[in-house]
Phi, psi and omega in degrees: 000137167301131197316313171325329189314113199275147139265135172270008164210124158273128183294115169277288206237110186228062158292295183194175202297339225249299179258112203184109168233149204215170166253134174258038203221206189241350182204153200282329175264046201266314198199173165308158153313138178218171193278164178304344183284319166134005193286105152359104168215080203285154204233131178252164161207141177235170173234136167226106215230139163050024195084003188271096196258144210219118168259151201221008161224131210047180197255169242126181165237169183117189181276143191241140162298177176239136198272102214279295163172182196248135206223151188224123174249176170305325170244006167225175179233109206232137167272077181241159211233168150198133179205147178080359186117332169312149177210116188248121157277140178205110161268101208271138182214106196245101182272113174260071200254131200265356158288334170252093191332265225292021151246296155355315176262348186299097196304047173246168172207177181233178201189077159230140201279131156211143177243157176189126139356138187204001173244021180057025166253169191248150191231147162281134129252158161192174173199154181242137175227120190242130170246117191281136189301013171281346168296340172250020184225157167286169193201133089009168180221121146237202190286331182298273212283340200083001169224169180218151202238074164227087132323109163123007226258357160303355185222016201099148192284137193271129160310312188234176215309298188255143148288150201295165200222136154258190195167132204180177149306169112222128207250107195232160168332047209150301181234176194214104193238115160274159194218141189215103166221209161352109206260319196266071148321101179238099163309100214009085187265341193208182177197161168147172186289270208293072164232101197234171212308148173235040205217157187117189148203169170234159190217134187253106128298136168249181168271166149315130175160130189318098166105036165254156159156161191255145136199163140307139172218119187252169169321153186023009154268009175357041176323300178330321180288351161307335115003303174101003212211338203286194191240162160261321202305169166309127201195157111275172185203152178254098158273133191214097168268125207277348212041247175266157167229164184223219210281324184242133212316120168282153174218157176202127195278127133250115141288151152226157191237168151178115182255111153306348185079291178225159194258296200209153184250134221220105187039031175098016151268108164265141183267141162277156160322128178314324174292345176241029202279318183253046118150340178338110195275133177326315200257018163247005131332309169285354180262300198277357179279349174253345203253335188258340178336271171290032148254337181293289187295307216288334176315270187347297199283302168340284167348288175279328179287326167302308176277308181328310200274014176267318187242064097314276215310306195280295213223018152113193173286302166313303170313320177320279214293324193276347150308292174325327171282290144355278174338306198258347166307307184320293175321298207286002193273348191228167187256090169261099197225169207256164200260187186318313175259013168096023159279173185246103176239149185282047181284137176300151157254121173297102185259126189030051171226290158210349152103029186296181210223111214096351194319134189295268214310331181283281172346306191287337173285344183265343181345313193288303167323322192253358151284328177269353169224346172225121159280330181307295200307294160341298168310294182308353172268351172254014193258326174296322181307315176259019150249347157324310206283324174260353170306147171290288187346305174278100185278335182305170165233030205222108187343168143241166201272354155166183220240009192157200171218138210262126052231346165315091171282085162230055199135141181271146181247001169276175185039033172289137178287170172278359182231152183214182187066181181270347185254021188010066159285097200343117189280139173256143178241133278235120153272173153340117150106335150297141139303092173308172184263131157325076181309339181260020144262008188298147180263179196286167215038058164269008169027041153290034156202161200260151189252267190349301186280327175299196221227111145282308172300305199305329175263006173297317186281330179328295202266004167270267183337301197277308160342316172282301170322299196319313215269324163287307184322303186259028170029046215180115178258031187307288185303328173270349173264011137316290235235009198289338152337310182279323181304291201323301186287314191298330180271339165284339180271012135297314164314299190320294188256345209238021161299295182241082203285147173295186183285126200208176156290160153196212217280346195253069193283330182320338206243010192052172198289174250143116157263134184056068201258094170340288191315300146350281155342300200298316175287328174279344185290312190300340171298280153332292162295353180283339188269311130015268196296333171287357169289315182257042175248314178261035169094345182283019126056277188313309159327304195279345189279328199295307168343271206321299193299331183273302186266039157271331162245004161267019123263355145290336186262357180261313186278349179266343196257302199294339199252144182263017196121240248225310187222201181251167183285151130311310182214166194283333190242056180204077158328155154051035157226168168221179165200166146320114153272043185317338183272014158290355186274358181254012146294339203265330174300307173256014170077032181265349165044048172295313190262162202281087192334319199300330202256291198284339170286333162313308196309311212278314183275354169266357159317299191303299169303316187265003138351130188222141176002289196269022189138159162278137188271138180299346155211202167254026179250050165182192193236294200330168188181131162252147187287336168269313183311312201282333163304323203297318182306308175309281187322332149342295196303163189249342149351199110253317194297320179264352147322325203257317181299336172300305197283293173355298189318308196302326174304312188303321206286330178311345223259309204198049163315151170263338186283115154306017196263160156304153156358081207248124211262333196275075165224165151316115194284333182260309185307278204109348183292117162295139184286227179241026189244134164201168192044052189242184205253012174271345170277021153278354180301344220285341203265027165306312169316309169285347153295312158309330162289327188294345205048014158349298158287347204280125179294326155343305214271000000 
């Protein structure tokens, strides 16, 4: 990515939705560190060259480095700085390297440093580096400071300002780790969006190794200041001595951790993290990410040197960089742990959208990054949903829309009605930081939910299509004749229903409900050919010709109703309208050719005219515009040139969005204003285009 490159929140620590910090600012030492919601978790860093002390992390008083720039790859975020004759690097490294589950899920990240001279004289160097004990707790925001001093309140409300903190040591065969959280530990105590963990613990380690070493610094033990630099607040810390340094570079490594105890709770199993599946303790986690550590980077530089340079290849400089962004937000947006028999499951967080857990419509746009590199994730993202799905509680014949509010996978909790049972009594509902009631034991006719608020067609197509995918990907329809009951039941209500869907929600519900929704069709008709193709993936030769042939004429009966001239309707009955048709790219991904190559090439130039600065808008009611649907589109084209015209916007809004946010999928095409989605796991939609080139999907291949 070019150094140039504005970001508007830099990715630090991209673990899971919980542990996950970020800069919102333009230089690391603008202001504090914060969580993706924007709640404070500050991370300080000092430099001290020749008796001078310089700070390069968080906000403070004092001499500040000057910050040279920042460069952003897929698994790191890199920093160089320079004071005193010095040039300080600090490199954030969350390696999501995605062939390796049990690394992938491992709650470490890195911090690794190096100083060098640079005005060729030799210098003392040291530095301190500190994480403040807020990190293991909720905080409230108000409008002045951004914090409010009720701390805690995902779990009951606090006698006092901060809640109490421990904290300690530990001296283990290599390394040295200090550790800090709670002293009253309620163990997945809250669910809820704006929120983050109030549970845990965190952890700094260094290696063994001469001027190196960690504390703890609790209330009235300021330990730091020895440092010349510390905190009284509750805290751990990394003192890190470079002694002289001259021209070539000294280095030096920080882990960080943070073990949650239990991650999520998953239909009355609470679960662990996947890195803990076979009993594995945080500090022998923390042992192996430091004792592995360059071979663990050189993947990572593998990694990043491999995807840059596919999307170079494909969509240029820009595309690099809005991958390159993308990637570990994508990821880190989800949980990954192993279930009750040691299977793998991928849950989402829905982030500043309502915070379900699991979502079908959040899955299916991110689907294409873990298609090009893991299908087990995919799966692990459909395995709660069909099993949520077979509950008597879920009465429907129609997908659902998730499985819970993260971290509770219990039950789906969108579109609850306001009354439930036969004797409709008023349902009651779970604020920020409430526990909805265990939904997946409810027995069947609880009429807990509204027919009005689901997405039918729409998750129906969902889990049929990414099914198909998984499946052509792995060239084995195994995981789907598991579940083929449900596909089954799912696709006839698509045949049934999704040629002209009635008036309903779909995933871009922001824009409200819609009858004969084009687009919608389009997906349900590919829902279709999806089941088709796993019938003659298990074997089902008759089934699959019968599948096919309908939905060929349900996309002969879709093309005569849909196109206007020049482009396709928003709805078969609103003249003088358009939309985005993104879900057309998986005719061209799986080669199933229903539809007339001529209608997509129209789309794409007509994409093009109606574009605005910042994006193509998802229709014509409206400016708004998301960064994966519009990617989705962009893959469409055969072009080079109109790929690139597509991706452009999205690079511009990043460059010069006014919104300060992580990776925001939801904004404005004039403006540049981000709505109210950030940091979420739809921005794996962005690595559609490079799914399309591998050919992957192609029934073909």
């Amino acid at each position: 990515m070019s150094k140039a490159f504005r970001i508007p929140a830099v990715p630090l620590i991209t673990c899971d939705p919980y542990f996950s910090i970020w800069s919102f600012a333009d230089h690391l030492y603008d202001e504090d560190t914060r969580h993706w919601t924007g709640h404070r978790k500050a991370m300080r860093g000092f430099l001290r060259i020749d008796g001078r002390t310089y700070r390069f992390m968080g906000s403070g008083d004092g001499e500040t480095v000057k910050q040279k720039s920042v460069e952003i790859t897929p698994v790191s975020s890199i920093y160089t700085f320079e004071a005193g004759g010095m040039e300080l690097m600090v490199k954030f490294i969350t390696p999501l390297l995605l062939n390796d589950l049990e690394l992938t899920s491992r709650p470490c990240t890195y911090a690794s440093i190096s100083l060098c001279s640079v005005d060729g004289r030799t210098h003392q160097a040291s530095l301190l580096w500190e994480v403040d004990a807020e990190l293991c707790y909720h905080t409230d925001k108000d409008e002045t400071t951004g914090m409010q001093d009720n701390p805690g309140s995902g779990c009951g409300k606090e006698l006092s300002k901060e809640p109490a903190v421990c904290g300690g040591m530990h001296y283990m065969k290599g390394f040295e780790a200090a550790w800090m959280g709670r002293t009253r530990q309620g163990i997945l105590c809250h669910s809820g969006d704006d929120i983050t963990i109030d549970w845990g613990y965190a952890y700094l380690a260094v290696p063994v190794q001469e001027g190196s070493r960690v504390f703890y610094t609790h209330d009235g033990d300021p330990e730091g200041k020895s440092e010349g630099t510390g905190t009284s607040r509750p805290a751990i810390s990394a003192s890190l001595s470079f002694g002289e340094v001259g021209t070539e570079k000294a280095n030096r490594l920080i882990t960080m951790a943070y073990d949650d105890v239990a991650s999520i709770m998953y239909f009355g199993h609470p679960l662990r993290g996947y890195w803990a599946k076979d009993g594995k303790s945080i500090m022998e986690a923390l042992g192996d990410s430091i004792r592995s550590f360059d071979d663990i980077v050189q993947k990572c530089d593998t990694l990043d040197k491999n995807l840059m340079s596919a999307a170079r290849k494909l969509g240029g400089e820009e595309y690099v960089s809005i991958v390159s962004l993308a990637y570990r937000q994508s990821i880190a947006a989800h949980k990954l742990v192993a279930g009750p028999e040691g299977e793998v499951l991928f849950l989402s967080k829905e982030c500043f959208s309502n915070g379900c857990i699991g979502t079908v419509d959040v899955s299916y746009p991110s689907v294409p990054l873990f298609l090009l590199y893991n299908t087990e994730l995919v799966k692990g993202m459909l395995r709660p949903i069909f099993r949520f799905a077979g509950m008597p509680v879920w009465e429907y014949d129609f997908a659902p829309h998730d499985v819970g509010r993260y971290p509770y996978a219990n039950g789906q909790v969108y579109g609850l009605s306001d009354t439930a049972g036969k004797d409709g009594r008023k349902q009651w509902r779970a604020g920020d930081g409430e526990v909805y009631p265990p939904y997946w034991i409810y027995p069947g006719e609880s009429r807990i939910y509204s027919l009005k608020q689901q997405m039918p067609v729409e998750e129906c197509a969902n889990m049929l299509i990414m099914t198909a995918a998984a499946a052509i990907v792995d060239g084995d329809a195994a995981f789907a004749q598991e579940h083929s009951d449900l596909l089954q039941k799912w696709v006839q209500y698509l045949v049934k229903y999704g040629q002209d869907p009635g008036e309903q929600l779909c995933t871009d519900d922001f824009a409200g409900h819609l009858a004969h929704n084009v687009n919608l069709s389009a997906k349900a008709i590919m829902g279709v050919a999806s089941w088709s193709i796993l019938c003659r993936m298990m074997g089902r030769k008759e089934e699959a010709e019968q599948f096919m042939q309908r939905a060929g004429e349900m996309a002969h009966t879709w093309e005569t109703s849909a196109v206007e001239g020049d482009h396709t309707l928003l709805a078969f009955d609103r003249k003088d309208s358009w939309s985005m048709k993104y879900n057309l790219v998986w005719d061209i991904l799986f080669g199933t050719e229903l539809f007339d190559k001529a209608i997509m090439e129209n789309e794409i130039q007509w994409y093009r005219k109606k574009k605005n600065r910042y994006g193509l808008p998802l229709d014509s009611r409206m400016s708004d515009s998301k960064t994966d649907w519009t990617l989705w589109c962009a893959a469409m084209a055969d072009s080079e040139e109109d790929l690139k015209e597509l991706i452009r916007p999205v690079y511009l809004f990043l460059q010069e969005s006014r919104s300060r946010v992580p990776f925001s999928d939801w904004y404005d095409t004039e403006s540049g204003d981000a709505r109210n989605f950030r940091n979420r796991t739809v921005q794996g939609g962005l690595f559609m285009p490079l799914l399309r080139q591998s050919g992957r999907c192609s029934i073909h291949s």
